[in-house]
N, CA, C and O atoms as CSV, one atom per row, in Angstrom:
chain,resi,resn,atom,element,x,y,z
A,1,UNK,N,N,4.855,29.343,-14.819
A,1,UNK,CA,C,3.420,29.302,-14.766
A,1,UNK,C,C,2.933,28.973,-13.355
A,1,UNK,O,O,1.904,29.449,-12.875
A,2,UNK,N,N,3.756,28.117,-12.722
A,2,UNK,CA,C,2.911,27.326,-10.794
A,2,UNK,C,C,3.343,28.446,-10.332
A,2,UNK,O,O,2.631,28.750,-9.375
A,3,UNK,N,N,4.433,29.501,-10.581
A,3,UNK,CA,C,4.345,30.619,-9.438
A,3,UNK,C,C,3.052,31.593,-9.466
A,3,UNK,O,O,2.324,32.021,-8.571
A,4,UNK,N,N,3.070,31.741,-10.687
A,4,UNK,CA,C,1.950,32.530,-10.802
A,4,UNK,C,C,0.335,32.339,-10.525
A,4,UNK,O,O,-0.504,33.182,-10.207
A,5,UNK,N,N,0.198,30.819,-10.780
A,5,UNK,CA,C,-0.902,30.171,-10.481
A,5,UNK,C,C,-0.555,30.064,-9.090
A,5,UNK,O,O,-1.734,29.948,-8.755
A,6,UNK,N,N,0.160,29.994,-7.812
A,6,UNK,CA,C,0.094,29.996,-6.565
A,6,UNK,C,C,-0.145,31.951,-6.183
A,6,UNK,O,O,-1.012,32.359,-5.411
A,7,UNK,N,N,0.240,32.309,-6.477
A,7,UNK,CA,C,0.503,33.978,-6.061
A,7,UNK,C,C,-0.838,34.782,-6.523
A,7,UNK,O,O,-1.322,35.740,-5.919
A,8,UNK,N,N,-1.419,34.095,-7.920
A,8,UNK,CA,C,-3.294,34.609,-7.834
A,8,UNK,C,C,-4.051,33.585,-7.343
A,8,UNK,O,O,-4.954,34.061,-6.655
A,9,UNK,N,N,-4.102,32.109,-7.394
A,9,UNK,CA,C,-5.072,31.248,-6.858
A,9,UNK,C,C,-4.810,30.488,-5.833
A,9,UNK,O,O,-5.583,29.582,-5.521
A,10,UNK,N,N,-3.472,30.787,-5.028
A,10,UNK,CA,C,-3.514,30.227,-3.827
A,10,UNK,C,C,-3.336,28.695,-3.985
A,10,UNK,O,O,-3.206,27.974,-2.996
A,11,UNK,N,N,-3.334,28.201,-5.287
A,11,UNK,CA,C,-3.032,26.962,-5.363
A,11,UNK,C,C,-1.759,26.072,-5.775
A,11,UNK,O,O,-1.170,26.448,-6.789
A,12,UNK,N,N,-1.318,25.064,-5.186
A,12,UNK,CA,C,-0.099,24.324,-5.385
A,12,UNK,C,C,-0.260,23.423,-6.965
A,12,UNK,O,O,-1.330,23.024,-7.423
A,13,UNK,N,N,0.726,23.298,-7.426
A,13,UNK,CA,C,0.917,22.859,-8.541
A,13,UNK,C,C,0.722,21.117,-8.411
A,13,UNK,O,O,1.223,20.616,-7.404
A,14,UNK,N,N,0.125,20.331,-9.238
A,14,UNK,CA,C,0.317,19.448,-9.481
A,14,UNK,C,C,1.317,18.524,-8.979
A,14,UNK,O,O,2.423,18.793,-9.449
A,15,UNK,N,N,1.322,17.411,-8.097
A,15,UNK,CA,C,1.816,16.052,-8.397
A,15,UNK,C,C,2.267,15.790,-9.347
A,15,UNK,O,O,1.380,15.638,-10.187
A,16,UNK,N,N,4.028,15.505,-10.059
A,16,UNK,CA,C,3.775,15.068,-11.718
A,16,UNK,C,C,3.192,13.738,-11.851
A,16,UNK,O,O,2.750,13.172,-10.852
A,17,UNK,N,N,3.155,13.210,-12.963
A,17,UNK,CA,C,1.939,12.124,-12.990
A,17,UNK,C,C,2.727,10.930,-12.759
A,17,UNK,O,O,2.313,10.103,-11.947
A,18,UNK,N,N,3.817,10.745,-13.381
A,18,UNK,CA,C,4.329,9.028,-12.661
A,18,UNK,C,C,4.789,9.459,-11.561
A,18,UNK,O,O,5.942,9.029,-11.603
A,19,UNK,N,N,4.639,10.262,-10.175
A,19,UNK,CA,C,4.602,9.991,-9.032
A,19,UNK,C,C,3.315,9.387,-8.809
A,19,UNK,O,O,3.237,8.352,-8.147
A,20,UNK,N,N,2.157,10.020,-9.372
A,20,UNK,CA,C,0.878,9.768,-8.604
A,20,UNK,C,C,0.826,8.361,-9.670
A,20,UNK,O,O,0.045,7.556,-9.161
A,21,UNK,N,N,1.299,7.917,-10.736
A,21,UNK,CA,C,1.093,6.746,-11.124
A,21,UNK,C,C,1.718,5.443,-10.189
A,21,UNK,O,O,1.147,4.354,-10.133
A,22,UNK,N,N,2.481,5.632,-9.758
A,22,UNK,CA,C,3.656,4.992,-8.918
A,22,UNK,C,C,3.061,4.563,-7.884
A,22,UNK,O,O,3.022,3.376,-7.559
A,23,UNK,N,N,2.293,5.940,-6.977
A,23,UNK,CA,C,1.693,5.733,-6.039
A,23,UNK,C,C,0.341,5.268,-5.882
A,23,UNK,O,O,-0.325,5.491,-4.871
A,24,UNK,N,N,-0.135,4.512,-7.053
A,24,UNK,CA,C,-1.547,4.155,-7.063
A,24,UNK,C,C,-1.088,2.505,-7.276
A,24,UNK,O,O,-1.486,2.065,-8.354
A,25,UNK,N,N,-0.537,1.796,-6.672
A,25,UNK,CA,C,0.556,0.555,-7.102
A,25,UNK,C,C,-1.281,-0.219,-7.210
A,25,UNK,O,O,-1.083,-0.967,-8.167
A,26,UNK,N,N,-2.469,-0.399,-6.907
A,26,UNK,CA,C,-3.688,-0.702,-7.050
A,26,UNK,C,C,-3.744,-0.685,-8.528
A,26,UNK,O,O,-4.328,-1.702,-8.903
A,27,UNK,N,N,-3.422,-0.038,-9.390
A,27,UNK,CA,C,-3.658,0.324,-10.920
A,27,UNK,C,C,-2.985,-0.402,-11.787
A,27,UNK,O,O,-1.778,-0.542,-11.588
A,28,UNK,N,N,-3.498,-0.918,-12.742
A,28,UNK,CA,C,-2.796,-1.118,-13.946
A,28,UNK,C,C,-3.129,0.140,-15.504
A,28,UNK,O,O,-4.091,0.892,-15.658
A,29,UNK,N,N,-2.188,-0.027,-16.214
A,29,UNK,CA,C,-1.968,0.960,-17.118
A,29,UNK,C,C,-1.887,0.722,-18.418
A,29,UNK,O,O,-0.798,0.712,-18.991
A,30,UNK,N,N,-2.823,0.542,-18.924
A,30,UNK,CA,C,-2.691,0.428,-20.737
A,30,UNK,C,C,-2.006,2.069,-21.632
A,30,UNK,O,O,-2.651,3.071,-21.942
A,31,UNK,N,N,-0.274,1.737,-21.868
A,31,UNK,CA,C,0.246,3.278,-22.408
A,31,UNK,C,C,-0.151,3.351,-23.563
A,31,UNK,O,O,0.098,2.279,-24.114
A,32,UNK,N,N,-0.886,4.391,-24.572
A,32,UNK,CA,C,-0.696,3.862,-25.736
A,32,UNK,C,C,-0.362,5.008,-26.820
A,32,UNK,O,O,-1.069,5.730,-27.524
A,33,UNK,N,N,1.452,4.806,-26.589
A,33,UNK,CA,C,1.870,5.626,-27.568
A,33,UNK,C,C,1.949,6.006,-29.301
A,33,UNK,O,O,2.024,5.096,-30.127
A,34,UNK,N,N,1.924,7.394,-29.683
A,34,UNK,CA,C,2.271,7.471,-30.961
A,34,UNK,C,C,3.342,7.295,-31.512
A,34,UNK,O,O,4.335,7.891,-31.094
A,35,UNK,N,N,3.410,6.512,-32.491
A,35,UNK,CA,C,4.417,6.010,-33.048
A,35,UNK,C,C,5.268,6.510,-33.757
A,35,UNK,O,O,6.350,5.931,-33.849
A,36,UNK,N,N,4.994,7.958,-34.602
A,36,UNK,CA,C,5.517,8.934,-35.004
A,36,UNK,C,C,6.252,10.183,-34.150
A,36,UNK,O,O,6.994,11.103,-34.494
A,37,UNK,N,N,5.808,9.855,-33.162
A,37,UNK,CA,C,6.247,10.716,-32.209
A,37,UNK,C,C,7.043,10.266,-30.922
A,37,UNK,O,O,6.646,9.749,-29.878
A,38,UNK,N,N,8.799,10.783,-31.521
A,38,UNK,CA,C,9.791,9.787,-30.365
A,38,UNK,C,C,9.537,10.134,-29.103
A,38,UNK,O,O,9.337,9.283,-28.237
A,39,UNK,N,N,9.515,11.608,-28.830
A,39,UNK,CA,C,9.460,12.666,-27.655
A,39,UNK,C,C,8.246,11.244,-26.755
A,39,UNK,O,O,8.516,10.622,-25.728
A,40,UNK,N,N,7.313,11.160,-27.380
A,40,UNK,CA,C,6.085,10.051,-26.896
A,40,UNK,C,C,6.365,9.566,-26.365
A,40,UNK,O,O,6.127,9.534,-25.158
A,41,UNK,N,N,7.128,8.825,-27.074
A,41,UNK,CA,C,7.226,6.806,-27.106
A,41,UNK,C,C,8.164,6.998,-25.878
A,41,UNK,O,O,7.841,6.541,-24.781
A,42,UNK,N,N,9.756,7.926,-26.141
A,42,UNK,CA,C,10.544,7.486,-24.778
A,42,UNK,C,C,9.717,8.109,-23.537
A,42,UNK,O,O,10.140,7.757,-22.436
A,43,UNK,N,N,8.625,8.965,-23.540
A,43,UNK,CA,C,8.603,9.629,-22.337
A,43,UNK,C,C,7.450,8.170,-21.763
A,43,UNK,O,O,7.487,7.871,-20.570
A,44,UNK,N,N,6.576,7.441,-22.654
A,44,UNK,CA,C,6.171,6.075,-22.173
A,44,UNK,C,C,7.211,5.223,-22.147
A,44,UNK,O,O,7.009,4.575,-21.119
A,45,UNK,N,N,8.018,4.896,-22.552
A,45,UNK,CA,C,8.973,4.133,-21.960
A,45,UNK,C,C,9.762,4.159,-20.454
A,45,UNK,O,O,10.044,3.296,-19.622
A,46,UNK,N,N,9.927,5.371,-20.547
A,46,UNK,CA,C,10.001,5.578,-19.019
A,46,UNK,C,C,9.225,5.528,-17.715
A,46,UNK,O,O,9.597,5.190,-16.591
A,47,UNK,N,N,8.039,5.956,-18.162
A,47,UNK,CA,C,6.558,5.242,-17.390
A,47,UNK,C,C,6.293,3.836,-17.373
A,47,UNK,O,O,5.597,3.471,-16.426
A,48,UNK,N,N,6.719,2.826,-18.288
A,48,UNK,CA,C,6.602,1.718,-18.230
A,48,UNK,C,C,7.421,1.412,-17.524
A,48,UNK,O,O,6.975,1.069,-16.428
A,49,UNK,N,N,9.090,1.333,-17.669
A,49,UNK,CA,C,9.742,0.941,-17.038
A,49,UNK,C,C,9.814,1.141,-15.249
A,49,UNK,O,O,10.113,0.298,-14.404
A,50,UNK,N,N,9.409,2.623,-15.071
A,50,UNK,CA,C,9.471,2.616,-13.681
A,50,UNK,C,C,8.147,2.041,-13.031
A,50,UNK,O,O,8.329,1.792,-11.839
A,51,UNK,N,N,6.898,1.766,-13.463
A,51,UNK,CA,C,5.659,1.083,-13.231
A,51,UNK,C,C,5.981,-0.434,-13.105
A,51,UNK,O,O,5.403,-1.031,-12.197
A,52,UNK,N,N,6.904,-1.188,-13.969
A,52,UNK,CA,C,6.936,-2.492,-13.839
A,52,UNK,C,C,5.928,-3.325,-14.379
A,52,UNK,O,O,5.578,-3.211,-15.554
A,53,UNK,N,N,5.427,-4.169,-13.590
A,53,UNK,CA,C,4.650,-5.053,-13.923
A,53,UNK,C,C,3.043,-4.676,-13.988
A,53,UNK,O,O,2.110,-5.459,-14.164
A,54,UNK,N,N,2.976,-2.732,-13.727
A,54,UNK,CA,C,1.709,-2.223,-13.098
A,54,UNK,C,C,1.128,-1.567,-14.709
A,54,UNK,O,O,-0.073,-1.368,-14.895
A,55,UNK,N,N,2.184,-1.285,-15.788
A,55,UNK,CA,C,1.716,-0.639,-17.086
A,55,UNK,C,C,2.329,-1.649,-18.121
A,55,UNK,O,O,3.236,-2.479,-18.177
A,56,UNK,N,N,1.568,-1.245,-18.726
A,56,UNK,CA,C,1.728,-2.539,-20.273
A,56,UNK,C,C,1.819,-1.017,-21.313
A,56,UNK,O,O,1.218,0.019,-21.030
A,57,UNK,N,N,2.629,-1.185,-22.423
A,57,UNK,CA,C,2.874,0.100,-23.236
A,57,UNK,C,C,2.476,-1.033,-25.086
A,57,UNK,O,O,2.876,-2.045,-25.662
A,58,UNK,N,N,1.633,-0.098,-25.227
A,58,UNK,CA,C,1.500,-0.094,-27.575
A,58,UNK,C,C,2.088,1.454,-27.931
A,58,UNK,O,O,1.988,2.630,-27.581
A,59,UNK,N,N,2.780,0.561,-28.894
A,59,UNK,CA,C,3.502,2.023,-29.476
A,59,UNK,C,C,2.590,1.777,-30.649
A,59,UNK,O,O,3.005,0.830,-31.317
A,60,UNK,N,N,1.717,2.203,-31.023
A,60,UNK,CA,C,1.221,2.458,-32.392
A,60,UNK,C,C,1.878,2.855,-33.201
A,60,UNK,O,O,2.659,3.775,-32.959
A,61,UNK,N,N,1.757,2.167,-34.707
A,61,UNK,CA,C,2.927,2.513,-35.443
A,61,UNK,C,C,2.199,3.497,-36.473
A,61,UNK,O,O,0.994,3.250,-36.532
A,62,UNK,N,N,2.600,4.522,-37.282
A,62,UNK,CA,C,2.582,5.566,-38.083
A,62,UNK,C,C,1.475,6.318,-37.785
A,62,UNK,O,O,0.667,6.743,-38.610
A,63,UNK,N,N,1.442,6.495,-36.474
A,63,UNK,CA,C,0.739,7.569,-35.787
A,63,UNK,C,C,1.116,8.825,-35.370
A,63,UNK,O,O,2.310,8.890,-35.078
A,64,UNK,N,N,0.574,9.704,-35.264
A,64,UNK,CA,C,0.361,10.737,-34.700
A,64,UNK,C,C,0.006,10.907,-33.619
A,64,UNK,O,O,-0.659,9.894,-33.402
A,65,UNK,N,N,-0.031,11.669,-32.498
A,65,UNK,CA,C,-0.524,11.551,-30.992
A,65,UNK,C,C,-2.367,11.746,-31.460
A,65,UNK,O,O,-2.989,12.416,-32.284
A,66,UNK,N,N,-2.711,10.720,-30.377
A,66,UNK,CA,C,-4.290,10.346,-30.357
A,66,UNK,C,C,-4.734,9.296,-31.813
A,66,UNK,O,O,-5.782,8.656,-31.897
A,67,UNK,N,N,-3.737,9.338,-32.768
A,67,UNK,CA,C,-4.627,8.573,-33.711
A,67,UNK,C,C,-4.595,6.899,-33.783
A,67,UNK,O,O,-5.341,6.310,-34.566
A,68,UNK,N,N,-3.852,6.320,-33.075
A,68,UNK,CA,C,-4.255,4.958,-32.968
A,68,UNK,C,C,-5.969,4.399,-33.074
A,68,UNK,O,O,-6.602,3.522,-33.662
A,69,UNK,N,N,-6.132,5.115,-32.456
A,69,UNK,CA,C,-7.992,4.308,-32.369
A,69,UNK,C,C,-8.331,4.779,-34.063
A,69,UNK,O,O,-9.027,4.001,-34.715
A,70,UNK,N,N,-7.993,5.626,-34.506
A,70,UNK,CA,C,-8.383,5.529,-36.027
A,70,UNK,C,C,-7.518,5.393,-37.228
A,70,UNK,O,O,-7.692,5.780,-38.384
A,71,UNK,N,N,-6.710,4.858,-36.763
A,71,UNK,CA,C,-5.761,4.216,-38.064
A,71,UNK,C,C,-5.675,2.956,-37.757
A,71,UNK,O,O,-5.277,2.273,-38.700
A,72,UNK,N,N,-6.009,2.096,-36.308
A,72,UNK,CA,C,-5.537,1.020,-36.356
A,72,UNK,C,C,-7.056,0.568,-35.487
A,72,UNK,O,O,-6.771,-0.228,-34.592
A,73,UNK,N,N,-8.202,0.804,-35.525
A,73,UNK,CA,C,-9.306,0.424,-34.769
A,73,UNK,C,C,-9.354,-1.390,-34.611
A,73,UNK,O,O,-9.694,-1.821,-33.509
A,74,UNK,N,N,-9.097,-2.146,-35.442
A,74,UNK,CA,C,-9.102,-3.082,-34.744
A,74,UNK,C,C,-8.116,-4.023,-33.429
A,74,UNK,O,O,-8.330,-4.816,-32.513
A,75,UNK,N,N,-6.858,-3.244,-34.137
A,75,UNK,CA,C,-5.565,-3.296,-32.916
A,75,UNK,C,C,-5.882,-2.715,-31.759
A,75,UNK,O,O,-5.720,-3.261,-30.667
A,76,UNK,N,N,-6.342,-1.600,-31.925
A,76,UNK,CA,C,-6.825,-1.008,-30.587
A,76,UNK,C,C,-7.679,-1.890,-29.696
A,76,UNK,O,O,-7.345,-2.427,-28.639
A,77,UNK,N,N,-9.059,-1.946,-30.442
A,77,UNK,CA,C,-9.665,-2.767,-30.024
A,77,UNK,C,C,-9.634,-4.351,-29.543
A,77,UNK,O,O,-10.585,-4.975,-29.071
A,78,UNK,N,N,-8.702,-4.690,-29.711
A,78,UNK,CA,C,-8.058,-6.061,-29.250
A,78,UNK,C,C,-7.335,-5.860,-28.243
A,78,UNK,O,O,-7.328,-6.718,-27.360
A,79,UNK,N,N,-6.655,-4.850,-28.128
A,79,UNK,CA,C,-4.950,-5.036,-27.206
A,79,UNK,C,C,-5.801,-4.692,-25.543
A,79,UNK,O,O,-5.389,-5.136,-24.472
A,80,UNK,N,N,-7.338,-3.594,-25.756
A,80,UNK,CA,C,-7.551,-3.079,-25.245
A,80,UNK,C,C,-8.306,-4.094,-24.221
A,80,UNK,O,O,-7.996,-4.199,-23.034
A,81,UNK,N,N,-9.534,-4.959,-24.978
A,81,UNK,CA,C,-9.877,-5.937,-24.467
A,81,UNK,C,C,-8.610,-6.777,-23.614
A,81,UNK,O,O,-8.252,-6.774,-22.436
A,82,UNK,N,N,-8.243,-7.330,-24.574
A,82,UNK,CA,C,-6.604,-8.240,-23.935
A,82,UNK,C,C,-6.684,-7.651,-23.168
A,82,UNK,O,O,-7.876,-7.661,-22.863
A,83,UNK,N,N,-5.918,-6.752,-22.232
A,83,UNK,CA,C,-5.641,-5.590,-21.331
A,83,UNK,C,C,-7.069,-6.377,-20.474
A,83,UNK,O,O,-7.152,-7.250,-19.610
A,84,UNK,N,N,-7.786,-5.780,-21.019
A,84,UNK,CA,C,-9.187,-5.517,-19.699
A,84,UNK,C,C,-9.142,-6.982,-19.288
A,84,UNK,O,O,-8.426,-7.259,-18.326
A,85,UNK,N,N,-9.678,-7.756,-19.771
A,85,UNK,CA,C,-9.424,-8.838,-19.523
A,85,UNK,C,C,-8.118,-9.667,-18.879
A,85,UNK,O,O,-8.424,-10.716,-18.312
A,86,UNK,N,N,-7.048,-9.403,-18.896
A,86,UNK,CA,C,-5.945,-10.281,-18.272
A,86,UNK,C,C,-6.049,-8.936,-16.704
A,86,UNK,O,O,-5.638,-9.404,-15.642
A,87,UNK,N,N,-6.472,-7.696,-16.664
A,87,UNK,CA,C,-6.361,-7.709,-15.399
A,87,UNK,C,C,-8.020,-7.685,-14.470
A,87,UNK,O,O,-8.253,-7.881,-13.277
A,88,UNK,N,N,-8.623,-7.472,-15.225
A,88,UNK,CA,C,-10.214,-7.619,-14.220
A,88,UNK,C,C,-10.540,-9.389,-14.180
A,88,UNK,O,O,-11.609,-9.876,-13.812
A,89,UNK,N,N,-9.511,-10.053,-14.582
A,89,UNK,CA,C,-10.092,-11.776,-14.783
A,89,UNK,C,C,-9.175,-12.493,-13.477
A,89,UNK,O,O,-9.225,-13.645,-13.045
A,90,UNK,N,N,-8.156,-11.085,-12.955
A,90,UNK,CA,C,-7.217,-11.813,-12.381
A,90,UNK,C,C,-7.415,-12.387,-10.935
A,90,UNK,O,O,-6.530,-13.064,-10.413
């Protein structure tokens, strides 16, 4: 697909994203994986781990990709605060 998108639009392909996550060491990262979905969870696990102390990972449990905020709205809503709070307080 990037050859082809360079050869009609002249444009370079994407940065993959935990480089440009890596390189924003300014950022912190709330991951928040589906829990039903392994392919997910390890490909955030690996983003966590190489981020360090810069991403915090929820594996939502008996989810589907995107459905945490509506199977588990008040978990969400807590972890998320938590999150906002332990890094904009810091």
């Amino acid at each position: 697909m990037y050859p082809a998108v360079r050869l009609l639009a002249g444009e370079r392909p994407p940065t993959p994203l935990l480089n440009e996550m890596v390189r924003a060491a300014w950022t912190s990262f709330l991951l928040v994986a589906a829990g039903e979905n392994d392919q997910e969870v390890a490909s955030n696990e690996i983003f966590t781990q190489a981020l360090g102390g810069q991403a915090e990972l929820w594996v939502a449990p008996g989810v589907a990709h995107t459905g945490a905020y509506s199977r588990h709205p008040d978990e969400y809503e807590r972890r998320l605060l938590a999150f906002l709070d332990s890094r904009l307080l810091e």
